[in-house]
ZAMARGU-4260 file (C-alpha; in steps of 0.2 Angstrom, whole numbers, plus 5000, padded with zeros to 4 digits):
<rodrens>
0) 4891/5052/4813 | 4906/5047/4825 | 4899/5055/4843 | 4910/5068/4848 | 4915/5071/4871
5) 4908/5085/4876 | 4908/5094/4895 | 4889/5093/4899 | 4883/5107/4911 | 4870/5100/4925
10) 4862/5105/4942 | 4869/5092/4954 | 4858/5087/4967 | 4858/5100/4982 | 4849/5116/4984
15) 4842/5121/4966 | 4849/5136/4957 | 4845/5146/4941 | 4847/5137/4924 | 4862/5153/4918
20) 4872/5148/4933 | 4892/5148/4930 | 4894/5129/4928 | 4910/5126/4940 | 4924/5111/4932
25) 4925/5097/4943 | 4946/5098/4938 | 4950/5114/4948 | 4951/5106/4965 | 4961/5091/4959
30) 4974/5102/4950 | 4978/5109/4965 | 4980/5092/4974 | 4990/5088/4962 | 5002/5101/4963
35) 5005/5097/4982 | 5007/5078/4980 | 5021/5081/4967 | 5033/5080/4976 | 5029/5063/4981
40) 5025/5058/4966 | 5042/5060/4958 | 5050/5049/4969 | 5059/5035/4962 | 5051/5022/4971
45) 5034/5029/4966 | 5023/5020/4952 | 5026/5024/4936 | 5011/5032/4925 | 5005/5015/4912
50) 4991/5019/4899 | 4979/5006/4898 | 4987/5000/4883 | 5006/4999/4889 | 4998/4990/4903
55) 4988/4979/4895 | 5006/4976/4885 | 5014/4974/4901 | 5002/4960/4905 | 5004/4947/4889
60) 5025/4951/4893 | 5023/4946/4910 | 5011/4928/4905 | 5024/4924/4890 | 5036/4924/4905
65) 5025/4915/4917 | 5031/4897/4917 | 5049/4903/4917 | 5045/4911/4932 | 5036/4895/4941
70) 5052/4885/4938 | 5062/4900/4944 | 5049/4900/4961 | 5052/4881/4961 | 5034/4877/4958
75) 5028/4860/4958 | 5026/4853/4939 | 5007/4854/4944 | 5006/4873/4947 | 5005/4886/4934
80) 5003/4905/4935 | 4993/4916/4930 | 4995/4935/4926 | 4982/4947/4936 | 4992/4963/4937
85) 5008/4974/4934 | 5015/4988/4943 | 5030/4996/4937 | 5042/5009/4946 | 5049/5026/4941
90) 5067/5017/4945 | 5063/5001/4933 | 5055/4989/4946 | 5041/4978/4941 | 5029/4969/4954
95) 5021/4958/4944 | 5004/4949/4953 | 5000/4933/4951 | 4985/4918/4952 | 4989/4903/4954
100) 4982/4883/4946 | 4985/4868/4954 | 4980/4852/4942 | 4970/4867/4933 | 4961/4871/4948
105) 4962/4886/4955 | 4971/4888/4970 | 4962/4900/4984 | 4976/4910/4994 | 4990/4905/4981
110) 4991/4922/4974 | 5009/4930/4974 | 5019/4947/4970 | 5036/4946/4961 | 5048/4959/4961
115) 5059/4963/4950 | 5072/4977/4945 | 5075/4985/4929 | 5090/4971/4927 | 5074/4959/4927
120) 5083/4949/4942 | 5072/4946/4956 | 5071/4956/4971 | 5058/4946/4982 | 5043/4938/4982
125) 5027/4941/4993 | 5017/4927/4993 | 4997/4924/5003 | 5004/4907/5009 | 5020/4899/5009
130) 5012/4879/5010 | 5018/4868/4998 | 5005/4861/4989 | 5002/4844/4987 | 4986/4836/4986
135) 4976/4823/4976 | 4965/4830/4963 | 4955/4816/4961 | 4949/4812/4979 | 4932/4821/4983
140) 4915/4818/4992 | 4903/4807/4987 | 4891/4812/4977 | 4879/4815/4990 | 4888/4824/4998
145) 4897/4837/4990 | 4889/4854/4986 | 4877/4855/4974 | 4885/4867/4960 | 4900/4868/4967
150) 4916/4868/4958 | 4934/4859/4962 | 4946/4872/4972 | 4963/4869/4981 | 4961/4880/4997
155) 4980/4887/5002 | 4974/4902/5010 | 4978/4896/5027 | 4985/4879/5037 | 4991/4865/5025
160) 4983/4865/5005 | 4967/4854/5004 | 4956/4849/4988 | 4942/4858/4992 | 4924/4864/4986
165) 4918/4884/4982 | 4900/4885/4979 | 4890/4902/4976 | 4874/4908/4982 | 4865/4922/4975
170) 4852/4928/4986 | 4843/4945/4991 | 4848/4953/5008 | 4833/4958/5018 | 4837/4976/5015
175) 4838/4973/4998 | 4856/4971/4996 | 4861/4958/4982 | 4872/4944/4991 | 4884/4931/4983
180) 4890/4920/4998 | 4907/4910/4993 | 4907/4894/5004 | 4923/4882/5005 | 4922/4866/5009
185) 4933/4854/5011 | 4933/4840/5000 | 4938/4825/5011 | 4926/4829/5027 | 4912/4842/5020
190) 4918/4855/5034 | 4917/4872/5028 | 4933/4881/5030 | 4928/4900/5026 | 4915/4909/5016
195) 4915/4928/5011 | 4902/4939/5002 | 4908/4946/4986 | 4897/4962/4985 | 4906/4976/4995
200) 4894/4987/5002 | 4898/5005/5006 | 4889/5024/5012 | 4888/5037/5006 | 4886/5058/5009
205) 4870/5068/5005 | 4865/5072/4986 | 4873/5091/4989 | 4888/5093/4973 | 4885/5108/4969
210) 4886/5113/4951 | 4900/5103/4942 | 4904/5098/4924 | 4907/5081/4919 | 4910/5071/4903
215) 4897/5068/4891 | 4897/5061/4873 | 4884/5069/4857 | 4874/5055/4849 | 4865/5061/4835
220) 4855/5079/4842 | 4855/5071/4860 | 4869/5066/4873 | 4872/5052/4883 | 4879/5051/4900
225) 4895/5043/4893 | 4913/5050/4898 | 4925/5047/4882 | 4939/5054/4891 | 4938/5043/4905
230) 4937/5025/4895 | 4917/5029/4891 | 4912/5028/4911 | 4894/5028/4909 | 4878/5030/4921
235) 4860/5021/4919 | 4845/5022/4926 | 4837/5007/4934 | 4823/5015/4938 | 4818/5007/4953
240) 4823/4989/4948 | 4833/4980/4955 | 4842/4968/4939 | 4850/4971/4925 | 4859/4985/4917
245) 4845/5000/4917 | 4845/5013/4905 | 4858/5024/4899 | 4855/5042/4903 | 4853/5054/4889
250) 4845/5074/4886 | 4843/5085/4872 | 4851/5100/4878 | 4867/5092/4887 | 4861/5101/4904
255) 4857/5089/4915 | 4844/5085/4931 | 4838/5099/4940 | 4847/5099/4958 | 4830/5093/4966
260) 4827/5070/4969 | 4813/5076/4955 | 4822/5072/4940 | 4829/5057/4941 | 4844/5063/4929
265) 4853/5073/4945 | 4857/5056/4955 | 4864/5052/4938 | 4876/5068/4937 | 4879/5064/4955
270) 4888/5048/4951 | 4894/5052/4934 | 4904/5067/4945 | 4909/5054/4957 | 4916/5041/4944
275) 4925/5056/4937 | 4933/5064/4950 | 4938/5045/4956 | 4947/5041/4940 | 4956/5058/4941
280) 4963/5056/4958 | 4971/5037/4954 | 4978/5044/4937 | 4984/5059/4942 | 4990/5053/4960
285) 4994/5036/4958 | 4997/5035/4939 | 4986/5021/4937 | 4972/5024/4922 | 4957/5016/4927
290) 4949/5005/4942 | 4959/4989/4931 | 4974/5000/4928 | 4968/4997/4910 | 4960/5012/4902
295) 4943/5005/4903 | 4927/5014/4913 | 4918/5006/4922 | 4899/5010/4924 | 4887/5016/4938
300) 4869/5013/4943 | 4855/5023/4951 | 4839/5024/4957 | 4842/5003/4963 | 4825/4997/4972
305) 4814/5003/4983 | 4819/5012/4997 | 4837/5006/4998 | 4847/5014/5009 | 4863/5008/5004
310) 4877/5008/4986 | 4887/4993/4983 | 4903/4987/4970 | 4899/4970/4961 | 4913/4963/4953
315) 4904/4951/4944 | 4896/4966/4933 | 4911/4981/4937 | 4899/4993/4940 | 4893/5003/4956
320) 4874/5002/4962 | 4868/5016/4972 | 4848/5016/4980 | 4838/5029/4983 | 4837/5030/5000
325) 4824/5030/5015 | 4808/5036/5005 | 4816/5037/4988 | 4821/5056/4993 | 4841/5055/4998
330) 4851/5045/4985 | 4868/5039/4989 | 4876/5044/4976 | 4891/5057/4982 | 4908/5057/4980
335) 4914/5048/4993 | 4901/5036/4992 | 4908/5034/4972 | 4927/5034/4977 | 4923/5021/4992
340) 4913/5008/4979 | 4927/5010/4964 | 4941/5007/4979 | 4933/4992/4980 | 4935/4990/4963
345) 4956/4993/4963 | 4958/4983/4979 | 4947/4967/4969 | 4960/4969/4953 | 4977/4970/4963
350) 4977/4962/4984 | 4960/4954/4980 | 4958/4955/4999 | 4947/4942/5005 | 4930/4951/5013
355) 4930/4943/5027 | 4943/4944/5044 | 4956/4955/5044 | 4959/4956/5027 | 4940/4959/5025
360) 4943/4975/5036 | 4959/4981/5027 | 4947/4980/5012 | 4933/4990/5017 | 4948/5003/5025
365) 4956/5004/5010 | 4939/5010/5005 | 4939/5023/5017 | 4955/5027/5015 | 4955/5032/4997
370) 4935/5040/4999 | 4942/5053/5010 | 4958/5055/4998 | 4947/5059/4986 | 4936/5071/4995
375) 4952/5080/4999 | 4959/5078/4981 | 4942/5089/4974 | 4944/5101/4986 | 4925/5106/4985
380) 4921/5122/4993 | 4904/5114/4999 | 4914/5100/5007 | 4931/5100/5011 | 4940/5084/5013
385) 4937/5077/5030 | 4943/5060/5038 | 4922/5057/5042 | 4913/5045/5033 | 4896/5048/5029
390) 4893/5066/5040 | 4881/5073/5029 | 4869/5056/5026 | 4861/5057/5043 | 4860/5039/5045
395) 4860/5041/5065 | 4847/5054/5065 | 4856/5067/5075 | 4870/5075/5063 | 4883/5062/5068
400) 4895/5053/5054 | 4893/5035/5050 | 4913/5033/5055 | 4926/5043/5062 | 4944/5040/5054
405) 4954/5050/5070 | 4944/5041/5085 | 4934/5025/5077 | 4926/5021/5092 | 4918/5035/5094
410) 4903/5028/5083 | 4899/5017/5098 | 4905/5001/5088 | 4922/5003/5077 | 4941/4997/5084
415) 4952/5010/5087 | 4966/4996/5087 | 4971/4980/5085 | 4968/4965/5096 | 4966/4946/5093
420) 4945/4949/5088 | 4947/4961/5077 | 4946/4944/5063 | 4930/4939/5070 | 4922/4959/5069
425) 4911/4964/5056 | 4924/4971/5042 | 4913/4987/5043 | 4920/4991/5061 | 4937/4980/5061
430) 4940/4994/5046 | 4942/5006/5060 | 4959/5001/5064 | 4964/5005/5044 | 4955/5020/5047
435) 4962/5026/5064 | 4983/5021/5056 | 4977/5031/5041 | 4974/5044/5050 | 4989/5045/5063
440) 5001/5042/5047 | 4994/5060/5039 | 4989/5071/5054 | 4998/5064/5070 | 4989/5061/5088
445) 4981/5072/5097 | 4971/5091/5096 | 4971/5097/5078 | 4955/5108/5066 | 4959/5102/5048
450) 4945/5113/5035 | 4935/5117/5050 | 4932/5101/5059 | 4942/5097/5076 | 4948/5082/5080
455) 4956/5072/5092 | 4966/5056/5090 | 4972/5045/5104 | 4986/5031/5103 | 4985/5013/5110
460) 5001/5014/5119 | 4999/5035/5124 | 5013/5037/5113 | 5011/5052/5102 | 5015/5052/5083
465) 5020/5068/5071 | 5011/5063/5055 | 5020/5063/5037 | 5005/5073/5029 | 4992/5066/5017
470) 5000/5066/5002 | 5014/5054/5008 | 5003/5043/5017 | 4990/5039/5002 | 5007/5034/4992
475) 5013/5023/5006 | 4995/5015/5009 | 4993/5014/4986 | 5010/5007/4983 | 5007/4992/5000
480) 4990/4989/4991 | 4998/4985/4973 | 5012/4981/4979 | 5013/4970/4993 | 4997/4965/4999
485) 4991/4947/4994 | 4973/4942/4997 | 4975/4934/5016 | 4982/4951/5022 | 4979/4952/5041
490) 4985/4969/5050 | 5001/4963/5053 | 5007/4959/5037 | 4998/4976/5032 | 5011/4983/5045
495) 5025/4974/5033 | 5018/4979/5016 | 5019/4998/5021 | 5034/4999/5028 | 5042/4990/5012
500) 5031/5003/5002 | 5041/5017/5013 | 5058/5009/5012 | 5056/5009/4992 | 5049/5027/4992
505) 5059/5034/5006 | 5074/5025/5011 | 5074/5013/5028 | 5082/5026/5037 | 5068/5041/5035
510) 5058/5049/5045 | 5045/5042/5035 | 5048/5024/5038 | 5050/5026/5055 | 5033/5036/5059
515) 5025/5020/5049 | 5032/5011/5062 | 5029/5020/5077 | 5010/5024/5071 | 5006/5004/5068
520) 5011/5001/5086 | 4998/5017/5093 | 4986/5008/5084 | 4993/4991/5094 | 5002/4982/5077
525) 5018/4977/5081
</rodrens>
């Protein structure tokens, strides 16, 4: 018999309650998120809703198109495009995101946005690099000396285009992290040019959800942790390993885990409720179904080795991995620790910002950004949205968050702002300045108690800034991420990207445009 979706009651992890409980739905918060951002979402300039399947149209339009295109671009005869993504307007615009081959090699930092308007003709292009490329195929160390299992690259990313090596190593972190470690070399003097790590790690709240109702499909007389409505985004037990896929969750009786670590099902509902609430904020907010904008779940999994204190978004796989924690006993599997991994995953299918530098920070912001969105968006009565990252894990010991979005620095470690190190900070930390603009853009500087919490938010340059509010900013920040970041983003092209996001949403001459402005120079990007 064909399974059918049905709304499975659970005990979430937190402080356990009886089994006759009223099960609460996970939607009621968002509806009302929805309701305020509508007003921003109806604007012209906004991103239009795409199914998966109009996207996925969108897609093969845009590749049929694509050598048209390169000539139009005046591509060399060697380069080819490739479609990634399409983003299309409320007032017909298309920005369509590209790859680019070089000699059938792929070319590093050679990814580029065009736009278009509903006419088709083109509006302006925003390109990772703007070098020609010019570079002999052929030519390459000898055999000795080039990487072991490395494969041909042309690396544009930054300074003149060279023929270059990429190798991969997949290693184990000492905290148990999986690692993938890109290296580029160059192919003519074997000096490496950049490496980046392409798991995203991320943190997460504590195990407290409260009682909340989330997607699951019958199979048979059982159920199975698998959300039909949201592209069959399913959860798995790993059981303490630390490869493959796990095993699917399933019950008998469609109530799952027991709000205690005890059950291993309730870190299960925890990140099922996560994945759910995550794909109803960008669908509803942002329009876009999916982490690929293309209808299709992705998949979570718990319980990853032994004592690890950390989650993490693998792109190889599309899933989210969440440990246990210190002793097995405080899984990381909250929302915001869900919404900060599958960010990871819509900054990987549209800017594909390079983790590492700047870009590497703008990544693990955008993150953070969209985790406390999403907090916000669920409007949970046992945790209101907050712009803190992590305050209910712990880590520190004492109570304290892991970040602070209004005053960065605060955590002993994190930039408030912008200066010339910021590329050679750790991306965790160089985030801050993400963080700190975010949060200027929605609340303003200074004194200000937001669901209970005070803050207190200082400027580079003792200017102050008003704010726009939350709603306008997380459109701004959305629309410069799909839109108009490339994969070599540094801050200051960040600076660009949203203020032509608030140019198209709100006209060069709003207040809105001109707050962007004012809040990227308090945070010392100018």
């Amino acid at each position: 018999m064909t399974p059918h979706i049905s709304r499975g009651r659970i005990l979430a992890i937190g402080t356990a309650v009886a089994s006759g409980a009223l099960v609460l739905s996970s939607l009621s918060g968002g509806a009302m998120a929805q309701t305020k951002a509508q007003d921003v979402r109806s604007l012209a300039g906004a991103p239009s809703v795409l199914t998966g399947a109009a996207h996925t149209d969108a897609l093969k339009t845009a590749q049929s198109h694509a050598a048209t295109t390169a000539k139009q671009l005046g591509l060399g005869a060697q380069e080819k495009l490739v479609v990634k993504d399409v983003v299309k307007d409320r007032n017909g615009t298309t920005h369509t995101r590209y790859e680019r081959t070089y000699g059938g090699l792929p070319v590093l930092g050679g990814d580029l946005v065009v736009h278009t308007d509903k006419s088709g003709a083109t509006k302006g292009v925003t390109r990772a690099s703007s070098a020609k490329i010019a570079v002999d195929t052929s030519s390459s160390l000898a055999a000795k000396a080039a990487p072991k299992g490395a494969r041909k690259v042309v690396w544009a990313a930054k300074g003149t285009p060279v023929l270059a090596y990429e190798k991969v190593t997949n290693t184990t972190d000492e905290d148990g992290t999986p690692s993938r470690l890109h290296v580029i070399t160059d192919a003519a003097s074997g000096k490496k040019l950049f490496q980046y790590d392409d798991i995203r790690t991320g943190v997460g709240h504590s195990q407290f959800s409260g009682d909340v109702e989330i997607g699951t499909t019958q199979s048979g007389s059982g159920y199975e942790l698998t959300d039909g409505e949201r592209g069959d985004t399913s959860t798995y037990n790993l059981d303490n390993g630390v490869s493959g896929k796990g095993t699917l969750f399933t019950d008998d009786d469609d109530e799952w885990g027991d709000g205690t670590v005890n059950d291993p099902a309730t870190a299960g509902v925890d990140a099922a409720y996560g994945a759910e609430v995550t794909w109803d904020y960008y669908k509803n907010v942002h329009g876009r179904s999916g982490i690929a904008g293309d209808g299709k779940g992705s998949y979570s999994r718990v319980h990853y080795g032994d004592n690890y204190v950390n989650a993490f978004w693998d792109d190889s796989c599309f899933c989210m991995t969440y440990g246990d924690g210190s002793g097995n006993k405080a899984p990381l599997t909250a929302l915001d620790v869900a919404a900060h991994e599958m960010s990871h995953g819509v900054t990987s299918t549209t800017a594909g910002l390079n983790y590492s530098g700047e870009s590497g920070g703008l990544n693990e912001g955008t993150s953070d950004i969209f985790a406390s969105a999403v907090e916000f968006y669920a409007d949970a009565p046992d945790n209101p949205g907050n712009y803190l990252i992590g305050e209910q894990i712990d880590i520190n010991g004492d109570g304290s968050p892991l970040r602070y979005m209004d005053q960065p620095s605060k955590d002993g470690i994190s930039l408030d702002d912008w200066s010339s190190s910021a590329g050679n900070t750790d991306v965790h930390y160089s985030s801050g300045i993400a963080n700190h603009f975010f949060y200027l853009l929605s609340e303003g500087s200074g004194q200000k108690t937001i669901n209970g919490i005070d803050y207190d938010s200082p400027t580079s340059n003792g200017e102050s800034v008003p704010g726009i509010g939350r709603d306008a900013a997380e459109q701004i920040w959305f629309k410069a991420l799909t839109e108009y970041m490339t994969s070599t983003t540094d801050y200051h092209d960040a600076r660009e990207a949203t203020l032509s996001a608030a140019a198209d949403l709100f006209g060069e001459d709003s207040t809105e445009y001109s707050t962007v402005d004012a809040t990227w120079a308090a945070v010392n990007v100018s």
